[in-house]
C-alpha positions as CSV (number, residue, x, y, z in Angstrom):
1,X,9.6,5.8,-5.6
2,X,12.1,8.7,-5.5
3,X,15.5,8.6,-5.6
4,X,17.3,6.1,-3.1
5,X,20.8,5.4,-2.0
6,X,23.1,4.2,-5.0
7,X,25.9,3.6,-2.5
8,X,26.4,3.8,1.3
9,X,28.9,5.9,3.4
10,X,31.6,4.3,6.0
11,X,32.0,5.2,9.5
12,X,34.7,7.3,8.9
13,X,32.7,10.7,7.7
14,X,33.0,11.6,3.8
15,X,34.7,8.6,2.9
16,X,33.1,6.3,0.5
17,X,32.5,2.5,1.6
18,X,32.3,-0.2,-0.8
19,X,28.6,-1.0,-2.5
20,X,27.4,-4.5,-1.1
21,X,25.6,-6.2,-3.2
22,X,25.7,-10.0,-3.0
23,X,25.7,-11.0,-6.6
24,X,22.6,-13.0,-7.2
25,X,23.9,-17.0,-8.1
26,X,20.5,-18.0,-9.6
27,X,18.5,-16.3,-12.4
28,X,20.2,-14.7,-15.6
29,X,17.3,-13.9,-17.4
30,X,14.5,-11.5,-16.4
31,X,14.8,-10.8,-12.7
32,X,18.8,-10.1,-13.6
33,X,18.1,-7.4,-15.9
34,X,15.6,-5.8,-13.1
35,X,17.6,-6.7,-10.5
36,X,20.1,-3.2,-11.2
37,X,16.9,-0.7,-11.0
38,X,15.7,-1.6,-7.9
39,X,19.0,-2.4,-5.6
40,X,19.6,0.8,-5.0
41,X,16.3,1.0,-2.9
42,X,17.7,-2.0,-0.8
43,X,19.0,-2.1,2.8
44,X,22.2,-3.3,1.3
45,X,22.6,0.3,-0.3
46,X,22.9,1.5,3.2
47,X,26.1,-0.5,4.2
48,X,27.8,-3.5,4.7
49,X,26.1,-4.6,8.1
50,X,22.6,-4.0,7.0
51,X,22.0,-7.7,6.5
52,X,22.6,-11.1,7.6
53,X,23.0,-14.3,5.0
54,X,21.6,-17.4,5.8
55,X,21.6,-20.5,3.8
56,X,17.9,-21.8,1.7
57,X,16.9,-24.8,0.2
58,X,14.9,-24.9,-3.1
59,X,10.8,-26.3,-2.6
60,X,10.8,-28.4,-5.5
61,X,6.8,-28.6,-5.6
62,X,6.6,-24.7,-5.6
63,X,4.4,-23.0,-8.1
64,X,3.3,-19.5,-9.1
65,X,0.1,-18.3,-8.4
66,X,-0.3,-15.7,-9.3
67,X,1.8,-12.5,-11.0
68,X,1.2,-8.5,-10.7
69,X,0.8,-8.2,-14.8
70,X,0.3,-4.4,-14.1
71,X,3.8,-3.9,-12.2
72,X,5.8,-5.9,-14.8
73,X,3.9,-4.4,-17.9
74,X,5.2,-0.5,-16.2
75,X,8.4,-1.9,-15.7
76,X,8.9,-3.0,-19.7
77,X,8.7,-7.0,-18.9
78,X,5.7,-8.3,-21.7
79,X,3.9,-10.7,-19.6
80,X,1.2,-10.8,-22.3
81,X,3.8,-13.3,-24.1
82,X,3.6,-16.8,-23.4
83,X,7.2,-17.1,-23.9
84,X,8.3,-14.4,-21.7
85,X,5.9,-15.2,-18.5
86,X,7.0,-18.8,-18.9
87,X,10.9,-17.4,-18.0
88,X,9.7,-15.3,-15.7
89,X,7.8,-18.1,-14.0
90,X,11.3,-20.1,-14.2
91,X,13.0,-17.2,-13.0
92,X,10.8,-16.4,-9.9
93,X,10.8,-20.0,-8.5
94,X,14.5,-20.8,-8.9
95,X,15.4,-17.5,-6.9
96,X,12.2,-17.4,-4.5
97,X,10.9,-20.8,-4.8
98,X,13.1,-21.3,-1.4
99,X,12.8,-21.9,2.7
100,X,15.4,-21.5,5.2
101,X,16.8,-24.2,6.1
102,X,20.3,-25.8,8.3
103,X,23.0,-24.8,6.3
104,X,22.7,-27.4,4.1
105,X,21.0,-26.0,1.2
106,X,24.0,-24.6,-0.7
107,X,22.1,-21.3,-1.6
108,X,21.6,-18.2,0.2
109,X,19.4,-15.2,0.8
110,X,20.2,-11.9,2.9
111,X,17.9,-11.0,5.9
112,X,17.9,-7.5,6.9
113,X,18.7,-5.9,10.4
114,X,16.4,-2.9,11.5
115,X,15.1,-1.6,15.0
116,X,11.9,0.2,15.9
117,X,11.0,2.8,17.8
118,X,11.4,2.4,21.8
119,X,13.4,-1.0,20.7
120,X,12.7,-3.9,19.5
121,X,12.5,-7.7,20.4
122,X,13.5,-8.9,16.5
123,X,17.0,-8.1,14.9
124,X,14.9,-7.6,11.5
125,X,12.8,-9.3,9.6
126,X,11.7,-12.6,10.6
127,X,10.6,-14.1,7.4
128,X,11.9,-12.5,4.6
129,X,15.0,-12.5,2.5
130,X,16.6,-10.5,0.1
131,X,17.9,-11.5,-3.2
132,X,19.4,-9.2,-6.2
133,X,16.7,-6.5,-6.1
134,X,13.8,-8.3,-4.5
135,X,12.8,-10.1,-1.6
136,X,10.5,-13.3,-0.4
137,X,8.3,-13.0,2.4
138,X,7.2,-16.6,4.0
139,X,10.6,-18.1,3.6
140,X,10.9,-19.3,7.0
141,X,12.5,-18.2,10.2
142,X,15.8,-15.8,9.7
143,X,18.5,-15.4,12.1
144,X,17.0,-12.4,13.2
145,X,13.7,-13.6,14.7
146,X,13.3,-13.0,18.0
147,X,13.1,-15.9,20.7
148,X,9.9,-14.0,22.3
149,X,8.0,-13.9,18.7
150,X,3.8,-14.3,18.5
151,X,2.8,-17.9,17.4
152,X,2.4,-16.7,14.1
153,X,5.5,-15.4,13.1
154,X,7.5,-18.1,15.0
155,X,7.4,-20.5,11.8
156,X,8.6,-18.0,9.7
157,X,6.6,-19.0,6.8
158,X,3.3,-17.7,5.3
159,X,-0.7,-18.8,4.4
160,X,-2.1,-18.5,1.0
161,X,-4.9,-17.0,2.6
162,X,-2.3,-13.9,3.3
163,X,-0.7,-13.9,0.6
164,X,-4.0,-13.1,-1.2
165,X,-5.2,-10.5,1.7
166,X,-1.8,-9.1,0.9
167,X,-2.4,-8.3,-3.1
168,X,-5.6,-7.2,-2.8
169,X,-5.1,-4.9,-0.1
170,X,-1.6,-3.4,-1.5
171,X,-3.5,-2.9,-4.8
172,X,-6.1,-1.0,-3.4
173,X,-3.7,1.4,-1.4
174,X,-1.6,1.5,-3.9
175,X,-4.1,2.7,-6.6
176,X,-6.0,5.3,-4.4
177,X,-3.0,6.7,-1.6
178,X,-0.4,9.3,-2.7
179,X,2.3,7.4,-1.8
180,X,0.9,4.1,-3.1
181,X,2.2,0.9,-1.8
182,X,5.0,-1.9,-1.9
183,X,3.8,-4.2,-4.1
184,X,3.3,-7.7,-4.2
185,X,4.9,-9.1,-7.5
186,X,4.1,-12.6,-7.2
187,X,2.7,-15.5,-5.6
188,X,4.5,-18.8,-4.7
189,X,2.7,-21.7,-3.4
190,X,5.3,-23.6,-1.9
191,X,3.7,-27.5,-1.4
192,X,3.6,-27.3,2.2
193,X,1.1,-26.7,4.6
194,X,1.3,-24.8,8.1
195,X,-0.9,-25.6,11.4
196,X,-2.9,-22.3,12.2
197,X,-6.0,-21.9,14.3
198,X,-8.0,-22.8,12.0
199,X,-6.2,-25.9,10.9
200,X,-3.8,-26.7,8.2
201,X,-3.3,-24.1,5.7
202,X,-1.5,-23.7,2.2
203,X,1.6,-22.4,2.5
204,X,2.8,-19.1,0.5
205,X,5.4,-16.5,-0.9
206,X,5.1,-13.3,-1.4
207,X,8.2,-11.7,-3.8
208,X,8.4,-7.9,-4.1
209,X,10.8,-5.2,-5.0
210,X,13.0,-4.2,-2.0
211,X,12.2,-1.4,-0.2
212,X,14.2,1.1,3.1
213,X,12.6,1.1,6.2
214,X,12.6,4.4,8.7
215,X,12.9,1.5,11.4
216,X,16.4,0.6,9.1
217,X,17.5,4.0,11.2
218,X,16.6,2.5,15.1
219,X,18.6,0.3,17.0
220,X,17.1,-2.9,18.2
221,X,18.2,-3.0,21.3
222,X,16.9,-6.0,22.7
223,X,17.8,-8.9,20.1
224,X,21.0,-10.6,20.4
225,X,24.2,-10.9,22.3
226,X,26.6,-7.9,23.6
227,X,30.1,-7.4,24.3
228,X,32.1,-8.3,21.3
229,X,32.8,-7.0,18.3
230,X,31.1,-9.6,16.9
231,X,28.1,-9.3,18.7
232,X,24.7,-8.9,17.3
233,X,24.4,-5.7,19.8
234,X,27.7,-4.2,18.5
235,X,26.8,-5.0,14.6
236,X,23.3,-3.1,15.2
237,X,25.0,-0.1,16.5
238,X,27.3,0.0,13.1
239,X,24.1,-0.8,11.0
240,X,22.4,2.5,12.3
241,X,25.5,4.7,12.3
242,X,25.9,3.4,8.2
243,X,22.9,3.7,7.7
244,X,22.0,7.1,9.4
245,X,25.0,8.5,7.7
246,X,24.1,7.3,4.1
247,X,21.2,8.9,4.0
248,X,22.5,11.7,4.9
249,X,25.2,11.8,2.8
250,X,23.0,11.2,-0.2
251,X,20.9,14.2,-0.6
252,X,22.7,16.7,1.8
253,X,20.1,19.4,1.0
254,X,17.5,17.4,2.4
255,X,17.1,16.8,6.3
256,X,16.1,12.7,6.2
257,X,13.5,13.1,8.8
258,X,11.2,16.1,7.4
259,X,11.5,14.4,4.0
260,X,10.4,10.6,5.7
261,X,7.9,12.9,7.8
262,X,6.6,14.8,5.4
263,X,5.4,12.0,2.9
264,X,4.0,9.8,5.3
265,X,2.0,13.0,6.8
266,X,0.5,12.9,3.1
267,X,-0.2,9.0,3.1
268,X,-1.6,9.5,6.4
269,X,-4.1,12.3,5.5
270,X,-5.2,10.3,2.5
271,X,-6.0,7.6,4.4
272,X,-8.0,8.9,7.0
273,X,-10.2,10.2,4.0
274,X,-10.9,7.0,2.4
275,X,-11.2,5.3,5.7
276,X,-8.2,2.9,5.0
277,X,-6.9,2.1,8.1
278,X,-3.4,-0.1,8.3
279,X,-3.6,-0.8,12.3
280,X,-0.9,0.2,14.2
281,X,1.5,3.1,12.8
282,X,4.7,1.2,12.8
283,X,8.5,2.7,11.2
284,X,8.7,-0.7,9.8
285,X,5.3,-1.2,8.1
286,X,5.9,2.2,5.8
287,X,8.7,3.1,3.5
288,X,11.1,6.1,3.7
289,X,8.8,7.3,0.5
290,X,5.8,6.7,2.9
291,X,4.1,3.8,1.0
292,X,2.5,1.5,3.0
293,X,4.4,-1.9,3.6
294,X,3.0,-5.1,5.7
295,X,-0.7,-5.4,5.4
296,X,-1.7,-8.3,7.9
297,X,-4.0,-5.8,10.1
298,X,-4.9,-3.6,6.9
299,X,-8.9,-3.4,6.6
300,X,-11.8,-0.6,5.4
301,X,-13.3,1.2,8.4
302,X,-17.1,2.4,7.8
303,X,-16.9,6.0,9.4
304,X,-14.1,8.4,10.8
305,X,-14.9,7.4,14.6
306,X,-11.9,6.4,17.0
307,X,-12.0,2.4,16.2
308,X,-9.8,0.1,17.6
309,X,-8.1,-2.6,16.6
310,X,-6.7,-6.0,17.3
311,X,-3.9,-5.1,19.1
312,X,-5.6,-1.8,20.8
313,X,-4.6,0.5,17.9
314,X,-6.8,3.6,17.0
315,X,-7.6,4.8,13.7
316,X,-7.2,8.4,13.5
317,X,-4.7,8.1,16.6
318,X,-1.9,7.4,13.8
319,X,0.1,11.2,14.6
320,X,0.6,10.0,18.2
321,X,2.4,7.7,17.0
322,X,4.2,9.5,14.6
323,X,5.4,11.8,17.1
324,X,7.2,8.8,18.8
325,X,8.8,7.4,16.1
326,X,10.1,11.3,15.0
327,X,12.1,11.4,18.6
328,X,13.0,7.8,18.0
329,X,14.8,8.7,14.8
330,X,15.8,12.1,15.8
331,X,17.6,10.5,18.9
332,X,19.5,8.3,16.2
333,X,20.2,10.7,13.4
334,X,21.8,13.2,16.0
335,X,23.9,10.6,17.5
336,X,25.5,9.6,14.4
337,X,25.1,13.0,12.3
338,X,25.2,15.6,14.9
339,X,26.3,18.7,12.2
340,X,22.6,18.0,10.2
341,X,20.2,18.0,13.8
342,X,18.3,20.9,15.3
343,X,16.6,19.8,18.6
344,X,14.2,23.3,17.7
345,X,13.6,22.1,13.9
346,X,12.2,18.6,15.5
347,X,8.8,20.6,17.0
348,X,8.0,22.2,13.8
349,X,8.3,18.8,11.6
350,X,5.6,17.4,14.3
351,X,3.2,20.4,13.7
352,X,3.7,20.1,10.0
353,X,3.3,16.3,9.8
354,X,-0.5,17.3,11.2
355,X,-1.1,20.2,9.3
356,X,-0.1,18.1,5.9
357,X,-2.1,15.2,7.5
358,X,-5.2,17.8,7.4
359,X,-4.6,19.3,4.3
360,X,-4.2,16.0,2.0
361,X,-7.5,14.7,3.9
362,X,-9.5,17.9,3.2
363,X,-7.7,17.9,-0.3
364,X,-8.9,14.1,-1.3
365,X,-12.3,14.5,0.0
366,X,-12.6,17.5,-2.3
367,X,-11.0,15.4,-5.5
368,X,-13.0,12.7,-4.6
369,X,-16.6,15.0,-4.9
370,X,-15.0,15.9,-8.1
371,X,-14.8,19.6,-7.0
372,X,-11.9,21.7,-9.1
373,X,-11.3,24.5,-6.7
374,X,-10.5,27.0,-9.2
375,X,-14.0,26.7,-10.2
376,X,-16.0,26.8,-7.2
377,X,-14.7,28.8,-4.8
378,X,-16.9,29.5,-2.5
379,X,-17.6,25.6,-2.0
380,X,-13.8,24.9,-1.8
381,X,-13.3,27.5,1.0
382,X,-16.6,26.5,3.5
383,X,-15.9,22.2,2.8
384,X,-12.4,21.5,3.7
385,X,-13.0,23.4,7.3
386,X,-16.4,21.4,8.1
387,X,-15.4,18.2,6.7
388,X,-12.1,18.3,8.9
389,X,-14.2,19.2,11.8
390,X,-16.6,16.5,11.3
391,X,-13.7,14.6,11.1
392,X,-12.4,16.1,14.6
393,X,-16.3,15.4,16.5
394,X,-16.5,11.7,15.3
395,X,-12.8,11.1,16.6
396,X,-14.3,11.7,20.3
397,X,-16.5,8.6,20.0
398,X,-14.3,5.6,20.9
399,X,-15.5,2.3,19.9
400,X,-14.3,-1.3,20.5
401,X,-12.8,-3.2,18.2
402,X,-15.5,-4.6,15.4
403,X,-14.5,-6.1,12.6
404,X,-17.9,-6.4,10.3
405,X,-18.4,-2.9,11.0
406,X,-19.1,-0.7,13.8
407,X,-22.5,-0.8,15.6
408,X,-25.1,1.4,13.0
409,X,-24.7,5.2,14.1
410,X,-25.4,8.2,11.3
411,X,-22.6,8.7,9.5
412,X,-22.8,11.5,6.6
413,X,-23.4,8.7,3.9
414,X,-27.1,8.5,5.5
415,X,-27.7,11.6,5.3
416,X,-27.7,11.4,1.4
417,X,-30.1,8.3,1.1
418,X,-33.8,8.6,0.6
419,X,-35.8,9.2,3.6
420,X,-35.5,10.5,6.6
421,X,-32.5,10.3,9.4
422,X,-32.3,10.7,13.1
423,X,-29.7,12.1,14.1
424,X,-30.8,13.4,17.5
425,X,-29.2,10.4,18.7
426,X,-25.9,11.6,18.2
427,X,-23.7,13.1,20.5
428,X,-24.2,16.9,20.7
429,X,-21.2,17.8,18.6
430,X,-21.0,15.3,16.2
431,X,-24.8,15.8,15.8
432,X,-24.1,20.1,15.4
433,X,-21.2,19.3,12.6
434,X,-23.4,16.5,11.4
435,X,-26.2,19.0,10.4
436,X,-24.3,21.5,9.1
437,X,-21.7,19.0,6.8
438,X,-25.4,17.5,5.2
439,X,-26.6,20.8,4.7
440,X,-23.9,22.2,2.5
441,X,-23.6,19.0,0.5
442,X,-27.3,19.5,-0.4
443,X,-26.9,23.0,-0.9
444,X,-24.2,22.0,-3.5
445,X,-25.8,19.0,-4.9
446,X,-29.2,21.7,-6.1
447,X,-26.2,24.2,-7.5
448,X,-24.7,21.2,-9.5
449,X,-21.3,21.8,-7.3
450,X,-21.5,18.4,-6.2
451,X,-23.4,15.1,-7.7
452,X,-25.3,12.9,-5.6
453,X,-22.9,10.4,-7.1
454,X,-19.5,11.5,-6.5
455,X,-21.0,12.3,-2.4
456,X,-23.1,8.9,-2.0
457,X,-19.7,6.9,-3.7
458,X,-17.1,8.3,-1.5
459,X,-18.8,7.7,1.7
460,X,-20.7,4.4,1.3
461,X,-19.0,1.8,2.6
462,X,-16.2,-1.0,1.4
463,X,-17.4,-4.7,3.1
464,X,-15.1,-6.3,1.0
465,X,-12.5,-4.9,2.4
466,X,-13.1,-5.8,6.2
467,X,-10.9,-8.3,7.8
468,X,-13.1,-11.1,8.4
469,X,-14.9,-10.5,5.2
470,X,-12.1,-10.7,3.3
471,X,-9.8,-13.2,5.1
472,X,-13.3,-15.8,5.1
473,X,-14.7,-15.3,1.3
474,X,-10.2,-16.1,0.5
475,X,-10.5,-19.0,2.7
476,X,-13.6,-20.6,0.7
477,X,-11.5,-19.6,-2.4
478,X,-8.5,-21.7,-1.2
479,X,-10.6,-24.4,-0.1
480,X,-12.4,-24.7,-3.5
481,X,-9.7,-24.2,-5.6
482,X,-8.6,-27.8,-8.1
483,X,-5.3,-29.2,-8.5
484,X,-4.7,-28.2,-12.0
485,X,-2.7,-25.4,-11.6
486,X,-3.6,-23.4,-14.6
487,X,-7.0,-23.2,-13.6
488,X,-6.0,-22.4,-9.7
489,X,-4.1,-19.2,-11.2
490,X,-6.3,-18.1,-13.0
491,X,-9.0,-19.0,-10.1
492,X,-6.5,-16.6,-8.1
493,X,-6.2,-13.6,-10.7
494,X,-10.2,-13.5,-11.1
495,X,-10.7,-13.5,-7.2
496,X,-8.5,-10.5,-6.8
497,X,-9.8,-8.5,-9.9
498,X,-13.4,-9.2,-8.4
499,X,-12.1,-7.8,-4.6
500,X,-10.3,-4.9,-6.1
501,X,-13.1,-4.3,-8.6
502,X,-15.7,-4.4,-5.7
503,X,-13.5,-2.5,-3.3
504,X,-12.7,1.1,-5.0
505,X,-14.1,4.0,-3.8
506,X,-11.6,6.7,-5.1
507,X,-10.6,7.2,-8.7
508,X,-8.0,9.9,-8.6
509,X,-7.8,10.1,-12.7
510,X,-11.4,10.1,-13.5
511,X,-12.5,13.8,-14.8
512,X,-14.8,15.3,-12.2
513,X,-17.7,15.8,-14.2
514,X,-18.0,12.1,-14.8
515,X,-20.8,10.2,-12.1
516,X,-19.5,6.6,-11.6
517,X,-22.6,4.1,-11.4
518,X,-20.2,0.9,-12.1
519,X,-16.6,-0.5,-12.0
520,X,-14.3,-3.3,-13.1
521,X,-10.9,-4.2,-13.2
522,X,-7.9,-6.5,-14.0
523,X,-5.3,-4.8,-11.6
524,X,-3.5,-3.7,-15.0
525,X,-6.5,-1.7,-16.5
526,X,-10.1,-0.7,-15.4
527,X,-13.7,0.2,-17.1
528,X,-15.6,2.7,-15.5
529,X,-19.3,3.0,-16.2
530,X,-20.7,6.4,-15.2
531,X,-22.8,9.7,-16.6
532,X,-21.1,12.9,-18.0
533,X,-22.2,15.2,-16.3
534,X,-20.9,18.3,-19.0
535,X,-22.1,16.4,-22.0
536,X,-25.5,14.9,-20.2
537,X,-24.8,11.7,-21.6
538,X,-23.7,7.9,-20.5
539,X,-19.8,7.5,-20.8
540,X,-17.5,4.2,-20.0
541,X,-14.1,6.0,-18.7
542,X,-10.9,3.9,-19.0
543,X,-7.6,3.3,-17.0
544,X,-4.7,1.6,-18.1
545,X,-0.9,1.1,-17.5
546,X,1.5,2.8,-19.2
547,X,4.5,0.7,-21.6
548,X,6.7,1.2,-24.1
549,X,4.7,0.8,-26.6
550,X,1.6,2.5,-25.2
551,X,-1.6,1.9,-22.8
552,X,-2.4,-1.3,-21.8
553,X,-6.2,-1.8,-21.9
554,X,-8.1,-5.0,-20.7
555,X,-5.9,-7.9,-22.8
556,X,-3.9,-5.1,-25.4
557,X,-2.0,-2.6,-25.9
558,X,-3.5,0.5,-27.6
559,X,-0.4,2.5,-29.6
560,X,0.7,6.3,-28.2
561,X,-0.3,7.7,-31.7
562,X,-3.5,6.6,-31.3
563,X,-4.3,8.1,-27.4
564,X,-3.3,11.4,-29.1
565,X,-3.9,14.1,-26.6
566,X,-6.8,12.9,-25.0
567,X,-4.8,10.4,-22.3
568,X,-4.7,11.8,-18.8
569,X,-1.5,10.4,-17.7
570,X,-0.4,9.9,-13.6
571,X,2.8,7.6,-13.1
572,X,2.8,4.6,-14.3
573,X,-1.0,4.9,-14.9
574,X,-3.2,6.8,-18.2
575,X,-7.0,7.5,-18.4
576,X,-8.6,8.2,-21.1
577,X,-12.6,8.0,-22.1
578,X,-13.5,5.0,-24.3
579,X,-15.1,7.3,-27.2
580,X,-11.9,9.2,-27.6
581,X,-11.2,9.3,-31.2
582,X,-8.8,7.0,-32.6
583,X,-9.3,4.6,-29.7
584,X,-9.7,0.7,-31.1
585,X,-13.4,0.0,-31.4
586,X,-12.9,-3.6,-31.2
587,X,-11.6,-3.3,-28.0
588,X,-13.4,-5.3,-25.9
589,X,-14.7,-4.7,-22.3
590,X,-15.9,-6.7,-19.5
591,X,-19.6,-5.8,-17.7
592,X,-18.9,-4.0,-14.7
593,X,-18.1,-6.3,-11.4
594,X,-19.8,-3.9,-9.1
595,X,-22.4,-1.6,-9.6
596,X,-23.2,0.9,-6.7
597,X,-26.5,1.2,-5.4
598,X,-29.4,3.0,-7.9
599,X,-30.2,6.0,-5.8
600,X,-26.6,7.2,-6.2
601,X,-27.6,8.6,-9.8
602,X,-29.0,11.4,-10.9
603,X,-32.7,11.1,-12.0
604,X,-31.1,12.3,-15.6
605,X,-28.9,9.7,-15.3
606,X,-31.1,6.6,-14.6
């Protein structure tokens, strides 16, 4: 993430409040020395009445199960050590291992105030407390749930089965979007079980790093008491005017709401080209950094038409939305920093939230085939115009919700298969764009500008990643899973490689050249299996995480000295192919977990 607040700003313009940070009365070991990275991207950073304490109890039959190895491994904790993962283990359940409770626990945890755009019903978050620099989701009801919350959020508390949902889907977005995701750093089973719909269900904790909201700049207007000074209406109005002006104050060259605009435009864009839809566009299920946050409604979509979801939300309708929540927090950031607003500047930041939008999808759809436009101009100039129109004619076909997949209608994917395809069925304009998008793919595909591979890959289809795929195949998981909880873990961490393993469709490391015909991965490093396209011969192209001491890699760490110049390096992340010389050649890899269908490849590369 970029640079967030390292202290907040008082009322009273340019004068310096106190930092509140509640210092953290359980944990001195691991957590503690993370804990000073990551508070200043909490709420907390933006003032004193961004959060609310209220007291938890410890679960004493709470268990982990399961831990992020790749997020602790980039941020220098060796998990890979039996003795360090046990403290951390320790660490995470005596801080997190929690529910609310009466008052009578003798602990606390900090829930944190935010709004929404048009209002909103809560005071914050319902579930989820903050702790040093991290927070527990599933925790139980806060002071700040609202009296007119959904069934499901009225507990407070959280299923296995979405805890799960929760780290596979986050790992996908966050290892294919620009702006990535909030991860989810662990998983507590807490002992207790929940009454849902479809019966009992295992109860669960998430715990991730803590993260500002754009909804941490709107009032919520319709939670609480008014009045007093005391008053949860009166303490909202402070919250926003802290908060508004911290930001502010932090980077004064930057105007908060083109930057928070800007990067979720990107995020946006990106996921309209992998077909990654989050349900509705929220300010308090994406970060000011624009990574995606919240992933109850989160699901694959099979094509770019106008699907809707559960609650009536569109995919592709996402910059409607955005346009409300810009006049929400314009409304706000002018109230309470009048000197930075211009009521003019507030149309343009709109236009160029869509125009990014447009340029990042044309711009990953072009990575994605592999295309370098430096090298192939001519393709680089006709494909980002048609595929954004083709884009544009299959947004005018509105279909209901389905979750297993819209009804079957060509989508550009069958145009690449063998045989033939009808697409005189098609509406007249999606069928026009439809004809002329499959006719310069093949035109490219017999000048070698584009593979059959990288094309058939990036549009085929992710089932595992539907909602009721997904959510059913974790439910016969839980159900199957055996009390020992060594095995359950690791039960766990082998379910979500194979999801995430099955479920990738966009490698943003992998060279161009290089045809991917098979995939695996651990979360913390992957094996892809594939054709080199340059050198005409099979290749296995590898990603890792980045530590100290080098590139982790499927159970080890492979030294810097030896990844010489041949690592391709993003982030926290490093690719490098697995003949490079120098690398290990013991180093062991698993088979691939998927393998995408055999008429993707190249009859060279069968």
């Amino acid at each position: 993430m970029h640079d967030q607040l390292a202290s907040p700003i008082s009322r009273d313009a340019g004068v310096a409040a106190e930092v509140f940070f509640p210092e953290p009365d359980t944990g001195t070991g691991i957590l503690r020395r993370l804990d000073a990275g990551l508070e200043a991207g909490s709420p907390q950073a933006l003032g004193p009445n961004m959060c609310v304490a209220f007291s938890v109890r410890r679960l004493p039959a709470s268990t982990l199960a399961w831990i992020n190895t790749r997020w602790f491994l980039e941020n220098g904790v060796d998990v890979l050590d039996a003795g360090v993962l046990d403290a951390l283990t320790r660490d995470l359940l005596e801080r997190y291992g929690v529910c609310a409770d009466d008052g009578q626990g003798g602990s606390q945890l900090f829930a944190d105030r935010y709004g929404g755009t048009g209002g909103a019903f809560h005071g914050g978050s319902g579930r989820c407390g903050i702790l040093g620099g991290f927070n527990a989701k599933g925790i139980g009801r806060t002071p700040l749930v609202s009296p007119n919350v959904d069934k499901t959020h009225s507990t407070g508390v959280m299923t296995l089965n979405e805890a799960i949902k929760e780290v596979i889907d986050s790992e996908v977005a966050a290892a294919e979007l620009p702006t990535g995701a909030v991860p989810i750093l662990a998983v507590i089973e807490t002992g207790e079980y929940t009454q849902t719909d479809a019966g009992p269900e295992r109860c669960a904790i998430v715990v991730r790093p803590n993260f500002i909201r754009p909804a941490h700049f709107e009032r919520s207007i319709f939670f609480g008491d008014s009045g007093t000074p005391a008053s949860a209406q009166f303490i909202d109005a402070l919250r926003v005017c802290d908060a508004t002006r911290a930001i502010s104050a932090r980077r004064p060259d930057v105007y908060p709401i083109e930057d928070m605009a800007g990067r979720v435009a990107t995020q946006v864009g990106a996921a309209w080209a992998l077909r990654l839809f989050q349900g509705q566009f929220l300010t308090s299920n994406v970060t000011v950094d624009g990574a995606m946050v919240d992933f109850g409604a989160f699901r694959s979509v099979p094509s770019w038409r106008r699907i809707h979801g559960m609650l009536g939300e569109c995919f592709g309708n996402e910059g409607n939305q955005i346009a409300g929540a810009l006049d929400s927090l314009y409304f706000y950031f002018s109230k309470y920093v009048p000197a930075r607003q211009d009521a003019a500047a507030l149309k343009d930041i709109y236009a160029n939230v869509l125009k990014a939008a447009d340029r990042t999808f044309q711009a990953v759809a072009l990575r994605a085939l592999g295309v370098d436009p430096a090298e192939n101009a001519g393709f680089a100039k006709a494909f980002p115009e048609l595929i954004s129109a083709y884009f544009r004619a299959q947004q005018t076909t509105v279909l209901p919700f389905q979750d297993r997949g819209e009804t079957r209608a060509v989508w550009i994917y069958d145009t690449l298969a063998p045989g033939t395809v009808d697409v005189e069925r098609l509406p007249a304009r999606e069928r026009d764009v439809t004809r002329q998008l499959a006719s310069l793919l093949q035109a490219a595909r017999s000048s070698g500008t584009v593979s059959l591979s990288r094309a058939a890959n990036f549009f085929s289809s992710r089932p595992w990643l539907t909602y009721t795929i997904s959510t059913s195949s974790i439910r016969t998981l839980i159900r199957k899973l055996p009390d020992d909880l060594g095995v359950r873990a690791e039960k766990i961490a082998r379910f979500v490689n194979r999801h995430v393993s099955c479920s990738r469709r966009y490698w943003p490391l992998a060279p161009g050249r290089f045809d991917i015909h098979g995939q695996v991965s651990d979360l913390a490093s992957s094996a892809l299996y594939g054709f080199d396209r340059v050198e005409g011969r099979p290749r296995v192209w590898l990603e890792g995480t980045r530590t100290g001491g080098g590139l982790y890699l499927f159970g080890r760490v492979v030294p810097r000295d030896v990844l010489a110049d041949s690592l391709v390096t993003d982030g926290g992340r490093g690719g490098i192919f697995a003949d490079a010389a120098g690398l290990a050649p013991d180093l062991v890899l698993p088979p691939p977990a998927y393998a995408y269908p055999a008429w993707h490849r190249a009859p060279e590369a069968v």
